[in-house]
C-alpha positions as CSV (number, residue, x, y, z in Angstrom):
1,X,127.2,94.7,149.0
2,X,130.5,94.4,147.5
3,X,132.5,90.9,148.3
4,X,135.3,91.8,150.9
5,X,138.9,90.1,150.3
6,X,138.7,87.4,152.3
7,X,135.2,86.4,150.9
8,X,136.6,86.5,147.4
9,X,139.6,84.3,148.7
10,X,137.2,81.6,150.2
11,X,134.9,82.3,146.8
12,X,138.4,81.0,144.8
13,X,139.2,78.1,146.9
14,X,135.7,76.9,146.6
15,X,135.8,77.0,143.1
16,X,138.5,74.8,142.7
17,X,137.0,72.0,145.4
18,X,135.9,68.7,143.6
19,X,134.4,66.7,146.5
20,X,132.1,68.3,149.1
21,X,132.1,65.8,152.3
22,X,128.6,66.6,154.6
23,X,128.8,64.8,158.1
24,X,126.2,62.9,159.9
25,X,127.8,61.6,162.9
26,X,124.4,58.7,163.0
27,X,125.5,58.0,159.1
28,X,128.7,57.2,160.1
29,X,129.1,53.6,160.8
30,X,130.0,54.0,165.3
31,X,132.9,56.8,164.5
32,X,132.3,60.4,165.3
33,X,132.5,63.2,163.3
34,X,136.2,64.4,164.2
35,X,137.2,60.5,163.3
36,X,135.0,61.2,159.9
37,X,137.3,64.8,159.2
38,X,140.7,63.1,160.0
39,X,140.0,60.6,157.1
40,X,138.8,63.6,154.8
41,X,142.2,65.3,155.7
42,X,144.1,61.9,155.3
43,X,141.8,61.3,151.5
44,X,143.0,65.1,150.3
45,X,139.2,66.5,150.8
46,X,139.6,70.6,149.9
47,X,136.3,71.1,151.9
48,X,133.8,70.1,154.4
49,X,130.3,71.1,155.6
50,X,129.9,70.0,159.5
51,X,126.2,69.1,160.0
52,X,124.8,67.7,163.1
53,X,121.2,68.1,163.5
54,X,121.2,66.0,166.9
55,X,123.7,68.0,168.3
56,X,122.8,71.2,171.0
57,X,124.4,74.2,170.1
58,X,126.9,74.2,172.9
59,X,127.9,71.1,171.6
60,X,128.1,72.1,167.7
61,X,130.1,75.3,168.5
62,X,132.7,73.0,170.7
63,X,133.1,70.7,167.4
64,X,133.2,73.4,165.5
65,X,136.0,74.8,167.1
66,X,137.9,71.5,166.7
67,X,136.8,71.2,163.2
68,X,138.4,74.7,162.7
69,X,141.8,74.0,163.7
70,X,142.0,70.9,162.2
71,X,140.7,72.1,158.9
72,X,142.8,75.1,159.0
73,X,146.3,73.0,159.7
74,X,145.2,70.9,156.4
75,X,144.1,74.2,154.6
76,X,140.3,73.0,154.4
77,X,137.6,74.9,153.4
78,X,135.1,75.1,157.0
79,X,131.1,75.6,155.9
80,X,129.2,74.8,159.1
81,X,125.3,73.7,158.2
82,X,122.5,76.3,159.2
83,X,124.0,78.3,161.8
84,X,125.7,81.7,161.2
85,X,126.4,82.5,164.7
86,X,128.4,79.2,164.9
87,X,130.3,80.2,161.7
88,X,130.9,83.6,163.0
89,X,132.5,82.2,166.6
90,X,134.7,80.1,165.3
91,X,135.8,81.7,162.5
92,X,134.7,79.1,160.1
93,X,134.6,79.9,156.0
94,X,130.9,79.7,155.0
95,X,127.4,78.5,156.5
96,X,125.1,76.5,154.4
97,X,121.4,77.6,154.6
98,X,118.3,75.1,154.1
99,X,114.9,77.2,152.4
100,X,113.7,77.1,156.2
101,X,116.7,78.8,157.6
102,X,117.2,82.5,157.8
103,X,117.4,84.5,154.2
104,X,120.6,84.6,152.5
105,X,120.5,88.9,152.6
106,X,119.7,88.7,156.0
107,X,123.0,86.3,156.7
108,X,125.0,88.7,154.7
109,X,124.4,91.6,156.8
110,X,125.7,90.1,159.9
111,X,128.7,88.1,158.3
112,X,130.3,89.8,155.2
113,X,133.0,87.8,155.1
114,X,131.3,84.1,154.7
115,X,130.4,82.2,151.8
116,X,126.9,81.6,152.0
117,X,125.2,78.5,150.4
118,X,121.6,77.5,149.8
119,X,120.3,74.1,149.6
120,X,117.9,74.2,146.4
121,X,115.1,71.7,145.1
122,X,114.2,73.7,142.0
123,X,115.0,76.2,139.5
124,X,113.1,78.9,140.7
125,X,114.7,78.5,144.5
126,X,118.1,78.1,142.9
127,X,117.4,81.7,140.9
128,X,115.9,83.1,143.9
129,X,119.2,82.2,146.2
130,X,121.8,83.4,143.4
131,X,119.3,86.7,143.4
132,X,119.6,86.8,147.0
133,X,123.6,86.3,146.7
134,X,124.4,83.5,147.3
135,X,128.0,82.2,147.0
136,X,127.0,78.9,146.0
137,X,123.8,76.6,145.8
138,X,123.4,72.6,146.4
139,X,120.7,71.2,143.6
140,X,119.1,67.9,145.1
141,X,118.1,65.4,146.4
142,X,119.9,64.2,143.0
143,X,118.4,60.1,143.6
144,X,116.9,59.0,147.1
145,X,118.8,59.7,150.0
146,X,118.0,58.5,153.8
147,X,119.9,61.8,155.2
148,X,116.7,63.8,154.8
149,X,114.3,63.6,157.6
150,X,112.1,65.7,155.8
151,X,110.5,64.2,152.3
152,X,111.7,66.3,149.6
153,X,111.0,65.6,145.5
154,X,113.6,63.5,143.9
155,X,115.3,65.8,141.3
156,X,116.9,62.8,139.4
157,X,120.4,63.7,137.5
158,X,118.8,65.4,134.3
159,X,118.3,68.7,137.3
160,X,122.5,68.8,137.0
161,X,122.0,69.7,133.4
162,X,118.6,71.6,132.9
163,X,119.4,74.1,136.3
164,X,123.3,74.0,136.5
165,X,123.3,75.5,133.2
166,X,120.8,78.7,134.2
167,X,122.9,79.9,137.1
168,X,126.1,81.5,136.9
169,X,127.2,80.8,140.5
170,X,129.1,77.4,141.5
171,X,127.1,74.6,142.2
172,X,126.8,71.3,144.6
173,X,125.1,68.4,143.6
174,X,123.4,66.0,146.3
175,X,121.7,63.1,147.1
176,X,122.0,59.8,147.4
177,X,125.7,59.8,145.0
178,X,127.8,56.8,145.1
179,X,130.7,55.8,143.2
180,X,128.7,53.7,140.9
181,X,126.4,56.6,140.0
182,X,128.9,60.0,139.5
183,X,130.2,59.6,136.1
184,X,126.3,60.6,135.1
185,X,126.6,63.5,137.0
186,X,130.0,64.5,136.1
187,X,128.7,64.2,132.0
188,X,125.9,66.5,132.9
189,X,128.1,69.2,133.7
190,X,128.6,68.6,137.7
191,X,132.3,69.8,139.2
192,X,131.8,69.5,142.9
193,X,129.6,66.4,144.1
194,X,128.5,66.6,147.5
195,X,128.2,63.1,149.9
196,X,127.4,61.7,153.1
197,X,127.4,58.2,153.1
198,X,129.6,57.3,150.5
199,X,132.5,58.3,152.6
200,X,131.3,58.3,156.2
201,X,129.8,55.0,155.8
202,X,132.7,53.5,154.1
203,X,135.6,51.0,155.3
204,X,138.2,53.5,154.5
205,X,136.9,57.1,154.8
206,X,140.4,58.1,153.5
207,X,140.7,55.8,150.3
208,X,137.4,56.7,149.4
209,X,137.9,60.0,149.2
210,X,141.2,60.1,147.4
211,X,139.4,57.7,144.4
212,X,136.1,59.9,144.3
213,X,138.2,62.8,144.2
214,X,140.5,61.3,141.7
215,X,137.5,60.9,139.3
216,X,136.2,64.4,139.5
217,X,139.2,65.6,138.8
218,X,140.0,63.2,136.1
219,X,136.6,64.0,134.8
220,X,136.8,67.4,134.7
221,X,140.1,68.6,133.9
């Protein structure tokens, strides 16, 4: 299927993002998810995936919603975790799968327009998402993590290097990165490093963001 406009003009803009923010509003130190976005807005974040496993679906699409105006008045990039029909409703810019969730072909048939993304743990499902056409892929858990409620391998940061380098589609990096721990990422060839905790844990959501961001960008350009 060819890539329609508006998917090639949310492909661009996700190129170009450095940090990829994922929620957790139980990782978040009391403060709830829309209080985690207004400090993503105020650090300069390009992009942000709302995830909220605890949440009904009633409640996710009403956040949603909110999330959407907000991160269309700050020119954010929307991807809202597993579901499409959320995505769809409230006109968000992506969904992110998990290799549980529906396939990334099927997604496509219903939502032509969204970026789709597909949480890897190896080579062979990284290949098999980009086959499937995908937009973009996560590679992790990168080092342990306490977001996953499921036990998944740890990839350690030599996976940046040895499966970045075999796809030809953007890539995420997760798990378990911190400040102290991205510059061996970024020297393995990582652009966009995806957290939870290392901003919606921290003191200052918005000062954290705006000196991670600052590195990757450093770093890269």
């Amino acid at each position: 299927m060819v890539a329609s406009f508006v998917r090639e003009a949310r492909a661009r803009a996700f190129a170009n993002i450095d940090l990829y923010p994922v929620t957790c509003e139980s990782l978040s130190a009391g403060r709830s998810n829309i209080e985690v976005l207004e400090g993503l807005i105020a650090g300069g974040a390009k992009a942000v995936q709302l995830r909220d496993k605890e949440a009904l679906p009633g409640d996710l699409y009403r956040m949603a919603a909110v999330f959407r105006r907000l991160t269309a008045k700050a020119g954010m990039l929307l991807i809202v975790n597993d579901h499409a029909d959320i995505a769809l409703a409230v006109g968000a810019d992506g969904v992110h799968l998990g290799q549980d969730d529906m396939p990334p072909e099927a997604v496509r048939e219903i939502a032509p327009d969204l970026l789709i993304g597909v949480s890897t743990h190896s080579l062979d499902q990284a290949l098999t998402a980009q086959a499937a056409g995908a937009d973009y892929i996560n590679i992790g858990p990168i080092f342990p993590t306490g977001t996953k409620k499921v036990a998944v391998e740890i990839m350690g940061p030599e996976a940046v290097s040895d499966i970045g380098s075999q796809v030809q589609i953007p890539f995420t990096v997760m798990g378990g990165i911190k400040e102290n721990n991205m510059d061996e990422l970024l020297k393995r060839g990582a652009k966009r490093l995806a957290v939870v905790t290392a901003v919606t844990e921290a003191p200052d959501i918005a000062e954290v963001t705006r000196r991670m961001r600052e590195r990757i960008i450093n770093f890269t350009s």
